[in-house]
Every structure is written in C-alpha cells, then in structure tokens.
N, C-alpha and C positions, 0 to 999 in steps of 0.2 A: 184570333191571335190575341195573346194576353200583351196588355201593357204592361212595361214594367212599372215602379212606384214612382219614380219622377216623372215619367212620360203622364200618367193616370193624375200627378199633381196639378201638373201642368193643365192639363185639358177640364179637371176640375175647379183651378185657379180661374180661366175664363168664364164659366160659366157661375162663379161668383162675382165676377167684375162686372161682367154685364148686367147683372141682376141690379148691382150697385150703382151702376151709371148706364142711364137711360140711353145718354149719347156718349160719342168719344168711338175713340180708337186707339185699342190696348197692343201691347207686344209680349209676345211669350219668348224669352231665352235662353235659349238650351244651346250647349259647345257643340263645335263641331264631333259628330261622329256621335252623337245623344240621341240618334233616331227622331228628327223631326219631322219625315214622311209618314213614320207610326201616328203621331201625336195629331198632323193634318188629317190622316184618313181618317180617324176614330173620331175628330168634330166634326168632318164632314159627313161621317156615315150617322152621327144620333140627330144631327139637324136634319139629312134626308129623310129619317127616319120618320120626321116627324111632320114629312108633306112638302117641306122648306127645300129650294133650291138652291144649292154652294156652288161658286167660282173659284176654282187655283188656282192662281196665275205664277207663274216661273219664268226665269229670264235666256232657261238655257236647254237646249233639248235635254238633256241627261240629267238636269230634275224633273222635266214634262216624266217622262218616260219613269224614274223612278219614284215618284207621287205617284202616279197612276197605276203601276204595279203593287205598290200597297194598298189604294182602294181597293184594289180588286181583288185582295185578297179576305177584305173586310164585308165587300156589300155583294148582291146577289147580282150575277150577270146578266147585261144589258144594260143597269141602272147606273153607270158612269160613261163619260163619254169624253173627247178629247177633240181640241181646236188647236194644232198645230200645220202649218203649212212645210213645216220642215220634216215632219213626220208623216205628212200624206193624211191628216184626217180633220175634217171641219163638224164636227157633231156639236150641234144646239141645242136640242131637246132633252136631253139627258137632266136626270135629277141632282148630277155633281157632272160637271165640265175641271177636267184641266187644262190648260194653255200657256202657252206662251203669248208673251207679254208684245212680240214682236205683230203677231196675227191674228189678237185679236183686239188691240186700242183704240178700233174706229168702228169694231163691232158689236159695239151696246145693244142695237136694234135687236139685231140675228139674234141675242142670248135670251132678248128678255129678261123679265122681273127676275133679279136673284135676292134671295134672302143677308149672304155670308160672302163676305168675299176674304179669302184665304192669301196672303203674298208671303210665297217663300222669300228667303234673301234680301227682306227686305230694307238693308242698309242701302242699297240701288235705287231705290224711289229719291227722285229729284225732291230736294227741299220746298222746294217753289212754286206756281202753277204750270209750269213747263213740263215738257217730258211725256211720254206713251202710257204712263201708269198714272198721271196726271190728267190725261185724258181721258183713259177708260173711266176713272171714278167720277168723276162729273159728269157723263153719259150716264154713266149707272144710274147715282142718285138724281137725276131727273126722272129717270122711268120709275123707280122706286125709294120715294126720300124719306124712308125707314132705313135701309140697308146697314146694313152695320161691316166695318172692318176689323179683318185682326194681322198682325205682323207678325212673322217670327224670322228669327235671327240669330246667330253666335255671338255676333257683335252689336250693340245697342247705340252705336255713334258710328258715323259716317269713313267710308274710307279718304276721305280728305280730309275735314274739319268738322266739330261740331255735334252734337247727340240730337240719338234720332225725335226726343221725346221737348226740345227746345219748343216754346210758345212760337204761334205758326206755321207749327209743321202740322200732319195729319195727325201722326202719332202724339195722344194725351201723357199716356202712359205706361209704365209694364205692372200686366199683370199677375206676371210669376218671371223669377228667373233660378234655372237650376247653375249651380255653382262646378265649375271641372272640377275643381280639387274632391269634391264630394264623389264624381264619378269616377275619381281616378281611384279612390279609397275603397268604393265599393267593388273594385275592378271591372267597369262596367268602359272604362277609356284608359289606354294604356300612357303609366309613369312615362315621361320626356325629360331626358336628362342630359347634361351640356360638356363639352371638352375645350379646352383651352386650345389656342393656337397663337401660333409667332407667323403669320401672314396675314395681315390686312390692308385695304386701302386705307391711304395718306385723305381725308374729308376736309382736310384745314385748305384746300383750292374750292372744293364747292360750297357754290352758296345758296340759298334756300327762299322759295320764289311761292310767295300761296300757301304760305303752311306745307310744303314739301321739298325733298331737294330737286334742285334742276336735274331733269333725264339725263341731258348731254354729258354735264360736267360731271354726274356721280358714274355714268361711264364710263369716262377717259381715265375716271380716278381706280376704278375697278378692271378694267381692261387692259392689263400691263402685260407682257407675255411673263414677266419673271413673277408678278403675283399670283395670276393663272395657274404657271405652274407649282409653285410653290405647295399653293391651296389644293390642287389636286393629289398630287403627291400627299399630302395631310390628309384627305378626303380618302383614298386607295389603302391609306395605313392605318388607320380608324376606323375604315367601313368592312376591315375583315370581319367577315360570316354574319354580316348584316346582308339580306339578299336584296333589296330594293331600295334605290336611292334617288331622292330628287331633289333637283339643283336650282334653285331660286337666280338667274342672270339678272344685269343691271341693264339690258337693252340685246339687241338681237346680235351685231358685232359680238357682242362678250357672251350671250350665248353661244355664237357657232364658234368661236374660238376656243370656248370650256369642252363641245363635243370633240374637235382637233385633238386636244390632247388628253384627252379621255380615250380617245379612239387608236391613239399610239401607244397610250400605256396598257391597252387591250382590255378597255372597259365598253361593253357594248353599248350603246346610248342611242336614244332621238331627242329630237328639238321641237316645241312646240310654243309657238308663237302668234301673236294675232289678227298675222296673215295668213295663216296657214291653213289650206283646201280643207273644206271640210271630209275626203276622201281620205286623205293622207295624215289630218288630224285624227281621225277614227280607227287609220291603222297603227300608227305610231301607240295611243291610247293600250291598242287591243295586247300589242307585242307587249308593252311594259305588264301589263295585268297579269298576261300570262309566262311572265319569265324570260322570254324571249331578250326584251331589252335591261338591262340592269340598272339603268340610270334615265333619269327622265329631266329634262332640262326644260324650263321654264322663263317666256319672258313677259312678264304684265298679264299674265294668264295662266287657269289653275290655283289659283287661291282659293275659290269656295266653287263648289258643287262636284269638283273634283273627287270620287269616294274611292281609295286602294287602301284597303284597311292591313297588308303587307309593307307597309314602307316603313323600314326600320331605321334609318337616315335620313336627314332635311338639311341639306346646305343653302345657310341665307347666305348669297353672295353679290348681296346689295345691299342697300343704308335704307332707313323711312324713317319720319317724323308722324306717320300715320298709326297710331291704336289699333284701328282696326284691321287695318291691312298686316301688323305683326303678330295679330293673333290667330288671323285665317289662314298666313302661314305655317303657322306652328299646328296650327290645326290639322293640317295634311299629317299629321304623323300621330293625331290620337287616338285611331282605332284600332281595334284589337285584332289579332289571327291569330291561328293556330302557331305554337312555335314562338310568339314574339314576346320577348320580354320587355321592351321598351324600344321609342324611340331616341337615337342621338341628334343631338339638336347641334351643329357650330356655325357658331354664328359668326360671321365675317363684317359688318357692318358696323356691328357695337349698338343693336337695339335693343338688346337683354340689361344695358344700363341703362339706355337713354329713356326708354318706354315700360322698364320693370318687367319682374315676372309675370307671367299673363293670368294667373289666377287671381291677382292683386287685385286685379284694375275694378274702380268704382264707379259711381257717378256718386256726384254729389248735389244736394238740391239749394238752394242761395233765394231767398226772398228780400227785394228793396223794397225797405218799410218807405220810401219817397213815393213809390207810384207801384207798389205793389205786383210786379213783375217779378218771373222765377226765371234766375240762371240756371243752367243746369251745367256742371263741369265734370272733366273725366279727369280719374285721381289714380294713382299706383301710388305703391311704395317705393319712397326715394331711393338707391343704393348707389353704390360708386364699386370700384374695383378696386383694391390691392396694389398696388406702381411693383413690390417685388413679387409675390407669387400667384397676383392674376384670381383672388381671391373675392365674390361678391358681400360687402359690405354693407351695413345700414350708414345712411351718409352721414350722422352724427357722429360712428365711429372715432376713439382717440387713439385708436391700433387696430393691429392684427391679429385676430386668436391664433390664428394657423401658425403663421411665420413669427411673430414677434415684431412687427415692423411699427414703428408710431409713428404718429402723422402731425405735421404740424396745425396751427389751428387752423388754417386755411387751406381746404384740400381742395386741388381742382380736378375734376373730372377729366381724363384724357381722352377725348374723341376720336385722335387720330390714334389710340394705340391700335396694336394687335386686336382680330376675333377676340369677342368678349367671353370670358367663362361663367360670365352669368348666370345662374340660373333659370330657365326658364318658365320654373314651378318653384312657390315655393315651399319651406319646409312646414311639416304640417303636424298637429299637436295631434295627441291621443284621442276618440272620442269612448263617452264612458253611455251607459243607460242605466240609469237609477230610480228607484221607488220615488215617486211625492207621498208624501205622508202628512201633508196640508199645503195648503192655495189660499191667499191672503189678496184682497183688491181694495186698493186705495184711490185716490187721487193725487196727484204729486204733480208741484208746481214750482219751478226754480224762479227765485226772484227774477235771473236777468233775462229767461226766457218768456216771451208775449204768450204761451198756450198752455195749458194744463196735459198729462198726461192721464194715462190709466196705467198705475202702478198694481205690478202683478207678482208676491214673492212667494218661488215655492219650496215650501220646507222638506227638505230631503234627508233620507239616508247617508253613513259616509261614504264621498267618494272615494274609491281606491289610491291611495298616493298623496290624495289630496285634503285634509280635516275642513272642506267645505260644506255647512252643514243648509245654506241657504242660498238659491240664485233669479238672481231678479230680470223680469224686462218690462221695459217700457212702451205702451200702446199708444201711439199718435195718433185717436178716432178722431180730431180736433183741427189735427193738419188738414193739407192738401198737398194735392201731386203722389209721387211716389210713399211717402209715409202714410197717408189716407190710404191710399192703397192696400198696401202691407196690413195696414189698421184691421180696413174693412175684410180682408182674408184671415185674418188672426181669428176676428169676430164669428166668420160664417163656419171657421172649422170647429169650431168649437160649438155652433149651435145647434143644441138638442133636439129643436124641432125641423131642422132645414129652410122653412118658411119666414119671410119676413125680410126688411134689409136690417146692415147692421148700424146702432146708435151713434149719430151723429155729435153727442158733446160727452163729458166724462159722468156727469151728471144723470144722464137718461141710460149709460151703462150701468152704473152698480145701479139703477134700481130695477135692471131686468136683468140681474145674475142667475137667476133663477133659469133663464131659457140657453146656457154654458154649463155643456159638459167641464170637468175639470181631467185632467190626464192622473194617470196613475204610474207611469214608468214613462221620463221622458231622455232623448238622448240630450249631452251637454259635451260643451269642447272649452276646451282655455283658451281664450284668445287676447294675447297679451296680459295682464294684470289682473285680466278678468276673464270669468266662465260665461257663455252665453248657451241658451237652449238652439238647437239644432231643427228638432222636431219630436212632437209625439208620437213614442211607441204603444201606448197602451192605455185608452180612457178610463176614465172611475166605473164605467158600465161593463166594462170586459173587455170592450172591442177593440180590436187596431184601428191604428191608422191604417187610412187605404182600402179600406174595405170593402167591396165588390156592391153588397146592398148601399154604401153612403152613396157608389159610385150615382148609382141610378137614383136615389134619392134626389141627389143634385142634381141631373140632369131634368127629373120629372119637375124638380119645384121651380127649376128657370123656366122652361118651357110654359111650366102655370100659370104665374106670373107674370111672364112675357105676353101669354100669348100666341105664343109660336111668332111672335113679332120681333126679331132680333134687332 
C-alpha cells in the first residue's frame, strides 16, 4: 500500500529525528482523518523488518482493531500479533504486537525486549508518573534501557491544560507535524464550514473550575426545553440532504432529552454515553454507519478514535475552554466519502470565538533567560464576532467589512451571545510553485536576539499576481526544542549524501554546503505580509521530493547508524 506524501513525510521526518537525537521522545501530528494507522504500520513494518520488535499501544478497541488491520495489510502473515482482552487475544511473540493499553500495563514481562514502542492518541498519557501508560514504560525500559518512544496525535496539548511537549513530560518534542488546511487544499480532508444561529445557552451563570467549565452548571445552562428545541429545529432545517449527523450533549440529561425531541420531529437517532453496554454501544455504532440511525448523540465520548467518514454535520451543543477537545470534535467531520462536499459545523457553545479557527492553533516556544527553562504555549488567532450580523472578525478590527458596523474602541467579546458563526477553518491564500533560479546562504544575526540563524534567500522567477522576485527563510540549527528540530529536518532533506547528522552551529553549516542539495521548483504561499516556502517540488538534481529511492535511503542510513538500536 502506497503512502501518500505527508503520511511518507511523516514517517521519514522520524527517522531523521531519531538519527538527530540519540534520546528523547518525539511526536508525529497529523489531523484527524490524515490516516495515522497508515503511517504506524509503515514504521512498524521497516523496524520489524529489520529484526527489531514494535509495541502499539491504543487506548480503545476500535483503534486496537484498526491499527492492526493496516499491519496486516503491510507485513506478511503470522508476523503481527495482538494483546487485547477485549478482543479475545493475548499474543506475545509476535515481531509487532498491538494492545490496548488497558491489558497490557502490568505485562512488560510476557512482551519482552521491544525495540519501538508506538502510542496512538497520545494526548491521554498522564502528564506525571501515574497512570497505566506510565507504567507500561518504566517496565519496559528496565527490560530494555535503549527502547525508544514515538507519539502520534491530532492534537499536541492535552485535553485539559497544558502541551504535550512541556519540560517533564515524556514527550521532548515534534518531529513532524502535517498542517489540515494543507490536507483540506490538497482534498485529501473535507472543507468544514459554519452557520449562524439565534439559539444558545445563556454561559454568564457558569463558572470555570481547573481550566474547564463545571459539568453541572454548563448543563443546566444547555438543558432548557425551549433551547433544546429551538436548536433542533435549526439543526432539522440546516441539515437538509446532509445524511448523517452528530450531536456533541453537555451531559447525559441533555443528551436524552436532545434524542426526545429528535425522535418527535421524526429524526431517527441513538445516544451514546460512557455508560453505555459495550453490546448496545456497538449496535447503536453499527445503525448509524450504516444509515439506519441519522443522528448520533454524544456525551464525553466519541471525540477521537471514532472514524465515520459520512458525517456531513457536527452539532457542538456544549461550551470548552479545552484546545484540544474543540479540535477532535471538529475533527469527527473531516473525512471524506463519496457524495460529500463538506461538513457543517454549528456551533452552540461559542468556541469558534473563544478557541479560534482550528487550523490556527500553534504552540509557541518561550525560553527564561533566568534559569533557562522552556515554556511552551498554545496560541490561535484572536477573533471576536460582529454584535449585528454575526460576522468572524480579526479582534483589532475598527468595523465591519460585510455590514458597515464600527466598533467602538473597546470591543468586548459576547460570550453569552447566540451559536457562533465563526469560522472554523480559516480563510486560506493561493499556493504558487516556482523556478529557484539561485540559493544564497548566510548567517544572520538580529541585535536583540541571543542566536544566529542560517539565512537562506531564494531567487525566483515571477510569481503570478505577485512581482516578488525573492523569498527568504530562516534556519534555527542554533536553537533548541521545536526550532532545532525543524532545523535539523530542513538540514537532512536537503542532504545529498543522507549519511551523517546535521550541523550544530551556523558556522560548521556554510562550510559543509557542499553536502545540500539546493531545490529547483519550490511551492510558496502569502502568509500575511509575507510569502513563506511550503515545501520542495523539485531538487537541482531532477528529482522530487518524496521520492521512493530517498524513502529507503533514509530508512537504510538510520538503521546504519543506529544500529538497529533505536
């Protein structure tokens, strides 16, 4: 089974990382619905490949089950095996094991030495030393204290508080992350697009306990029979010839009260909750997939591992202050089928202001020059809404393009209004692919910043539209964390021989230019005031990016190097 090119980036982005860093544990992130089971099988089948034993672990049967359907479509039969007690099978011996994370955290012994160990999902690993995935790995690496970890994730910060790549957690850093807006462009994840609405809960009574709102009170607040119905009724007249719909509840009450009157205005529907039988969870499941049910209702469950790549509507009809839990809902609505041209996203909560468009969202890296410690923060784009026609705004905004409406100088955000019409993607610029026609490498050093960079301008062609004839980026080989990172991948793609790590100061770069292909045709997008490069289409030597021999190339010169010691 072919990769596609981000999946193939991906899996070749780690095996640059690990080349680069001896120790640590990186994270690969790719959106929901970006085929992460592809990207698992295919590292786990070139590490078996190479004698090395891999562990999956999964938190939920229905990635067990679907991880291990994609090995098995990659490696030769017999040579995977599976430890689920929810699934009826405890296999050991196997050259790749998947599991659940429930049946096997006390079973280091029984697995033996692994080389890899694989976690889906893993914004769920406890921060701390606590917890069943906390466990396994400390077993682990007593039996074998090489073992190396990798994470992958849609989301890179916690669904409570906090990134997952913070000093003292497991997670160092990421080693690649693919961008949705990129997958939405290439149509590889379907556009999600948003509708206003005149019925929300009143938020100005709840209050917010831990970095989230209270369960109770964002309930009572969401739980009104006249908002209920309101919002269905909205839900029923917006969701014409959209066939499948799922309903985000604020608790189980305002669940079964959303099926009630779903179920009088003759919407077929189930409710799936996190009590609910795992008999009657799996049929409820099966009816919606196959048509049966129309509408699927959700409380505190079904945010991630859930895969219906038919669902053309997503009603959030509850509040978060959580990043990552607004993303993995939205997520439920980015895969593609046959017939769908998008999903509608209404959002009743108002987290399309509070938490931004989800393509937005960053992290951002913060070093205290006092004691030398890295913050790490999550960042979106500010916006507010419109007061008259419900319009998503940058919050600096001094009006309204659409309506005409000015604002005075002090706009306050309205939490308690209506469903937001925010956006929940945002708008996105043209991308172009252009000739280099010279590549220029400097050193470049800003007075007020402590690090030099590696300054890289490449002379182009004209762009269409645009009479930009030059576009530059900046290489942080110097930094650490995430920028080192990036650094050190910028470096290995570009390196002619594949062999070797890449230069650690700006200094010991330009004097081994010589081992840097240079691109020949690269993509470039505007982003804000400025053009940035995207990626290479085409090096100075002929070749593309992505190319099937670099694939194995990379793989053979980690393994070299390594060892087969990951």
């Amino acid at each position: 089974m072919k990769l596609r090119d981000y999946q193939q980036e991906s899996v070749s982005a780690l095996w640059g990382w690990f080349r680069a860093n001896p120790t640590g544990a990186p994270l690969l992130v790719l959106p929901t619905g970006a085929g992460k089971s592809l990207v698992i099988a295919e590292i786990a089948r070139a590490v078996a490949a190479k004698g090395k034993r891999v562990l999956i672990v999964a938190h939920r049967k229905e990635l067990i089950s679907q991880n291990f359907e994609k090995l098995a479509s990659l490696m030769p039969f017999g040579s995977i095996g599976m430890y689920s007690a929810g699934l009826g099978k405890r296999d050991t011996d196997r050259a790749v094991i998947v599991a659940g994370i429930q049946s096997v955290y006390k079973k280091a012994k029984e697995l033996g030495e692994v080389a890899l160990v694989l976690i889906d999902e893993v914004h769920l690993v406890a921060p701390d030393g606590e917890g069943r995935y906390q466990t396994l790995i400390k077993e682990l690496r007593e039996i074998n204290p090489s073992i190396r970890f990798c994470g992958l994730t849609a989301t890179p910060y916690r669904l409570g508080s906090g990134v997952l790549t913070e000093s003292g957690n497991l997670w160092t850093d990421i080693a690649h992350e693919v961008k949705i807006k990129r997958l939405i462009s290439e149509g590889y994840l379907s556009p999600l697009v948003s509708k206003g609405s005149r019925h929300a809960a009143d938020l100005t009574t709840v209050t917010v306990r831990g970095g989230e709102y209270v369960a109770e009170q964002m309930e009572r607040a969401f739980n009104q029979l006249d908002i209920v119905e309101a919002a269905i009724e909205e839900i029923v007249r917006l969701g014409v010839g959209r066939k499948k719909w799922m309903i985000f509840a604020s608790g189980v009450g305002h669940a079964q009260n959303i099926a009630a009157v779903l179920t009088r205005v003759g919407i077929t529907n189930g409710v799936v909750i996190g009590d609910t039988p795992p008999l009657e969870r799996a049929a409820t499941l099966s009816a919606f997939k196959s048509g049966e049910l129309q509408a699927l209702i959700g409380c505190e469950v079904l945010t991630t591992g859930f895969d219906e790549p038919g669902i053309e509507l997503v009603a959030v009809m509850r509040a978060t202050k959580s990043t990552a839990l607004w993303v993995q809902i939205c997520g439920r609505g980015c895969r593609i089928a046959e017939g769908k041209k998008d999903c509608l996203i209404l959002d009743y909560g108002g987290n399309a202001v509070r938490l931004g468009p989800i393509d937005t969202i960053e992290l951002s890296y913060r070093k205290n020059p006092l004691d030398g410690e890295t913050t790490v923060a999550v960042n979106t784009m500010p916006v507010k809404e419109c007061p008259e026609c419900r319009a998503i705004l940058p919050l600096n905004a001094a009006g309204c393009d659409d309506c005409g409406t000015m604002f005075p100088n002090v706009f306050r955000i309205n939490h308690e209004a209506e469903a937001s019409t925010a956006p929940v993607i945002s708008a996105e610029q043209p991308k172009h692919i252009v000739d280099v026609v010279g590549v220029k490498y400097e050193r470049h050093k800003k007075p007020e910043k402590p690090l030099p960079t590696l300054r890289v301008d490449y002379a182009l062609s004209m762009i269409e539209d645009y009479p930009v004839r030059k576009i530059s980026e900046w290489v942080c080989l110097e930094h650490t964390n995430f920028a080192r990172e990036k650094a050190a991948k910028w470096w290995l793609q570009r390196s002619a021989t594949i062999m070797g790590q890449p230069p650690t100061t700006i200094d010991d770069a330009l004097s081994r230019l010589n081992e840097i292909r240079n691109p020949r045709k690269i993509e470039v997008q505007k982003d804000g005031k400025w053009w940035r490069v995207l990626r290479v289409v085409e090096w100075s030597d002929g070749s593309a990016g992505g190319e099937e021999q670099r694939k194995k190339e990379e793989e053979d010169a980690f393994f070299e190097e390594t060892g087969l010691n990951l």
